[in-house]
N, C-alpha and C positions, 0 to 999 in steps of 0.2 A: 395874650393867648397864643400868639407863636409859639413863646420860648415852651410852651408843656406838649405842643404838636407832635418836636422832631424826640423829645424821650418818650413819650408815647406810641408813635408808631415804631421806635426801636424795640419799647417795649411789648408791643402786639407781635411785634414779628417774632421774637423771643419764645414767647406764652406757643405761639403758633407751632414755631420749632418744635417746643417741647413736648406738648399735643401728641408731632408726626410720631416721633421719636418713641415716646412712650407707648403710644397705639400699635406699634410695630410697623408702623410706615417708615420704611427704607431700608429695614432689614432680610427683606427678601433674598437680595443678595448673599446674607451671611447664614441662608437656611438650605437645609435639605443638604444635597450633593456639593452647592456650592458653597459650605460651609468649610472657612480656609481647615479647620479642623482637620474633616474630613481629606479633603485635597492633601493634606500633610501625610494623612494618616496611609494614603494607596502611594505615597512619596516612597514613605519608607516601607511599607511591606515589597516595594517595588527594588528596593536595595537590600531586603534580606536582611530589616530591621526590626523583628516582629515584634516586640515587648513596644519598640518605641511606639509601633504603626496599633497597638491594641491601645495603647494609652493615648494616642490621637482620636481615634475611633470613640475611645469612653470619650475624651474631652468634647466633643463633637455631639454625643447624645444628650451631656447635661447640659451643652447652650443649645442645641434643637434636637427635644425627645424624639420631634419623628421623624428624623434622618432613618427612616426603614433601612437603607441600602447600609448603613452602618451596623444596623446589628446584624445584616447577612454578611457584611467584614470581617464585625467582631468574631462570630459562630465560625465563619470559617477558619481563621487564623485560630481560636480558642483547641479546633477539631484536627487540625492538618499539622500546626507549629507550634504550639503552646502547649498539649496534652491536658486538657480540663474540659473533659467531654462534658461536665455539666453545665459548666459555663455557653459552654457550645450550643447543649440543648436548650437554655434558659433563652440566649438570644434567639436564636431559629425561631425558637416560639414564638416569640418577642416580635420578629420578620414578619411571620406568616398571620400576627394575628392584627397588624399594622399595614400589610402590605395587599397593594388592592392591582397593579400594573405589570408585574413580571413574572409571567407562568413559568419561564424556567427556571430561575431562582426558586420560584414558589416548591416548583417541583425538584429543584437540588434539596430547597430546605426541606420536606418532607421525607424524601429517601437517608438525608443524613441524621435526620430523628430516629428511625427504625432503624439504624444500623447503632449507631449511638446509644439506644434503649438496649438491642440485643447486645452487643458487646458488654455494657457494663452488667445486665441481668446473669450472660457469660461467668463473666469478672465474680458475681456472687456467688455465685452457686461454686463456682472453683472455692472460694474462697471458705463459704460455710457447708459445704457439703456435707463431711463428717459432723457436723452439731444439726443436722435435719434428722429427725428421729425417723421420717417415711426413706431416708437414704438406707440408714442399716436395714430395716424390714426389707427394701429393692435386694443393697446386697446379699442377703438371707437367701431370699429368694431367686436372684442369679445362681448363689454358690449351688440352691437344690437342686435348680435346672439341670447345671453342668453335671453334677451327679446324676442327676437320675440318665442325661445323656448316654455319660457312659455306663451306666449300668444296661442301657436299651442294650447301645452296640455290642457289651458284652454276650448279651443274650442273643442278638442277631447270631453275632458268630460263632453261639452256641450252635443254636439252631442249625444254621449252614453246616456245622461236622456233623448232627446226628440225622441230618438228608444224607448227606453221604455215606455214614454208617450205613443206613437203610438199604440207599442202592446197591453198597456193594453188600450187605447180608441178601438183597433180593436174587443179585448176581450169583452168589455163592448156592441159592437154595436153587434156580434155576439150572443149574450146572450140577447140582446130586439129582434132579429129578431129570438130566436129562443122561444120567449115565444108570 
């Protein structure tokens, strides 16, 4: 009976192990902020390494989705150094709708949505202006404006010479009736 004791209990402690391990016990460590991932990932955005420090940031989400503070990483660098304001916007969102602890971040992410929306809505309209059929009717109707503008002022400064005509025919008629 001995000799099945000591593989047995090698073998419980094993089974045990594997349990912790699997259940996500002792992984703590390698979650959230202190995911070496992560740590990697502000290494190198800290050396001016941004593609490396995004692709840390990604590796870091797919071994812990809710490292929240990484997709306020990824959105940043995506928004400031990378140029893929979508990308930017997808994580922010991704931040804010994960993130329950940092009102300032909360509120960086939120202002950088609405500048991010405007800019590229910006971007649109620059871009298809001329194929929005309500653009030609606006400009139609700018060009009448400025038209009809100047037709007013034209008439203003009609007007303003035949005042003056006036006064001085007043002037003129004043001066035979006073001679």
């Amino acid at each position: 009976m001995q000799s099945y004791a000591r593989p047995l209990a090698l073998f419980t402690i094993l089974g045990m192990f594997a349990l912790m391990v699997g259940s996500g016990c002792g992984r703590e460590a390698a979650t959230g902020t202190a995911n070496p991932y992560y740590r990697q990932g502000l290494n190198l955005r800290q050396n001016d390494q941004m593609e490396e420090a995004a692709e840390a940031f990604r590796k870091c989400l797919r071994a812990s989705p809710g490292t929240t503070q990484a997709h306020f990483q990824l959105a940043t660098l995506y928004q400031d150094h990378l140029s893929q304001p979508v990308k930017a916007l997808y994580h922010y969102t991704a931040f804010l709708e994960r993130q329950s602890d940092n009102p300032t971040d909360a509120a960086v992410a939120r202002q950088s949505i609405e500048r991010i929306q405007r800019t590229l809505f910006e971007q649109w309209m620059e871009k298809y202006r001329d194929e929005l059929p309500e653009q030609a009717i606006i400009r139609e109707q700018d060009r009448q404006i400025r038209s009809l503008r100047q037709a007013r002022q034209a008439l203003i400064g009609q007007t303003r010479d035949l005042i003056a005509e006036i006064r001085l025919k007043d002037q003129q008629i004043k001066q035979l009736q006073e001679n």
